[in-house]
N, C-alpha and C positions, 0 to 999 in steps of 0.2 A: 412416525418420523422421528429421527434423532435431534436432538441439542448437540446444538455445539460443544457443550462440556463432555461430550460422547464422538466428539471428534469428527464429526462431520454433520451438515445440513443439508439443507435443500437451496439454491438460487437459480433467478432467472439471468440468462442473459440475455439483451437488448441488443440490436446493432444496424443500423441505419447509412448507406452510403448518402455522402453531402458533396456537392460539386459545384456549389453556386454562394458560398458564405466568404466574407474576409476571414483570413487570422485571427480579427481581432473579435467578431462575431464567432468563431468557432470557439475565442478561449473563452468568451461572458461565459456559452452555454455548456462547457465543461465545468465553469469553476459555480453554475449554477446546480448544476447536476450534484455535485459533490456537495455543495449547501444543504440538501435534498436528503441527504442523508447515503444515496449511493454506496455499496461496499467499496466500488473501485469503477473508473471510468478513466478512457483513453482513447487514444486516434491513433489509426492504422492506416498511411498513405498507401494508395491506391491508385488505378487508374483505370478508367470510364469507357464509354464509350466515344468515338471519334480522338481518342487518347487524352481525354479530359483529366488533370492530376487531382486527385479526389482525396479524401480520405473516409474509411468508415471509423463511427463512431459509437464504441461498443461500452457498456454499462452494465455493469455484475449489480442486482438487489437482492433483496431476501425475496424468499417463492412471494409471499404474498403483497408485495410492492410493484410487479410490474405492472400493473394499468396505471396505476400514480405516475410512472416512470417511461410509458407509454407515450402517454400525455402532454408530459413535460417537452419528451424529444420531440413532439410533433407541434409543440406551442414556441417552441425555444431556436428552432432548427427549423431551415427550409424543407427536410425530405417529406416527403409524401407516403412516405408507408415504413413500416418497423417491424423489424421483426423479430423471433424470441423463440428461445426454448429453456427447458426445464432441465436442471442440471443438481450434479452432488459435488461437494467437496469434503475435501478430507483437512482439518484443520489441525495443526500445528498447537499445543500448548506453547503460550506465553507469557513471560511476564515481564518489568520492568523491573533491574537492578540499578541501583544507584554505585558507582563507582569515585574514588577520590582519585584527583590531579591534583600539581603543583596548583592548577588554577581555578583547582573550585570540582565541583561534584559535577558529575556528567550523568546521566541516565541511558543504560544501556540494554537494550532489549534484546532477549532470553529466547531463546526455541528450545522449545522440550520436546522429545518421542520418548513416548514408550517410558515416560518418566525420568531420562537421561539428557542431559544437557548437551547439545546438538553443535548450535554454535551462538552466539552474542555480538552482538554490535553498537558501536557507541550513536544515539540520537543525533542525526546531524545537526540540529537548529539548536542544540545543547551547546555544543562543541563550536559551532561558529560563532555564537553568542559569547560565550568566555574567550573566545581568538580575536575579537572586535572588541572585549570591554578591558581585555588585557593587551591589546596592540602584539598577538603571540602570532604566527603562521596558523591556519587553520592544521596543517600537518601535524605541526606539536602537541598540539592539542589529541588530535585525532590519535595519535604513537602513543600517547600518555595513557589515556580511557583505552584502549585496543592493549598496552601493556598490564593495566587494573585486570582487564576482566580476564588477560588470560591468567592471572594471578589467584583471582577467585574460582576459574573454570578449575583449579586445580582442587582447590578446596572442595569446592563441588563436588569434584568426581569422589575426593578421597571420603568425604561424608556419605557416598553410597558405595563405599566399597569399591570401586574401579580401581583397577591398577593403573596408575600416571604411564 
């Protein structure tokens, strides 16, 4: 099996239809799930039998976490049965660049292929945090860090020789 540093793994995923939970029961045991360690978990509205509006609730882990995570949905969640298959993915190099604003540093996260920088995005909880402690529009902010990195994407490129 590959590592991730070789660009793909192995995960399971999980996926259980629920027709009988509140909202508010379904967000405990997503935001439980993700406690959990979970790669990525989410709800897919659905609908049932007798046109019941439902959701499935699917769960990406690493290959060897799904009985932990088995468990959980079936401890945490009304369904009665889960089910799962074995899967690859192809992962993305990343990283996290820090960029400067009028308002402070923003942390912007990096997608690599193939060792080429792909595209960059500013952290949102970064960005809204500096737009709330500086009273700025969340957009200023967000223009400011999206201005940075395409600033550096250039640099970037011209550090491996790309033509701009």
């Amino acid at each position: 099996m590959a590592s991730p540093a070789e660009g793909y793994d192995r995960v399971v995923l999980l996926e259980c239809n629920i027709d009988d939970m509140t909202g508010e029961e379904l967000g405990f045991a997503l935001e439980r799930i993700l406690e959990e360690g979970a790669l990525d978990a989410w709800f897919t509205p659905v609908y049932m039998k007798k046109n019941r509006p439902a959701v499935v609730l699917s769960v990406l882990c690493r290959a060897g976490e799904g009985p932990r995570f088995r468990d959980l949905l079936l401890r945490e969640t009304s369904t009665l049965g889960v089910r799962w298959q074995a899967m690859e993915r192809e992962i993305a190099e990343r990283r996290i660049e820090d960029v400067d604003t009028p308002w402070g540093m923003v942390g912007c996260k990096v997608k690599i292929l193939a060792g080429r920088v792909v595209s960059a995005k500013p952290e949102f909880q970064e960005c809204a945090a500096l737009a709330r402690q500086h009273g700025v529009p969340l957009r200023r902010i967000m223009d400011a860090a999206e201005g940075a990195i395409r600033k550096k994407k250039e640099d970037w490129s011209s550090e491996a020789g790309e033509k701009r």
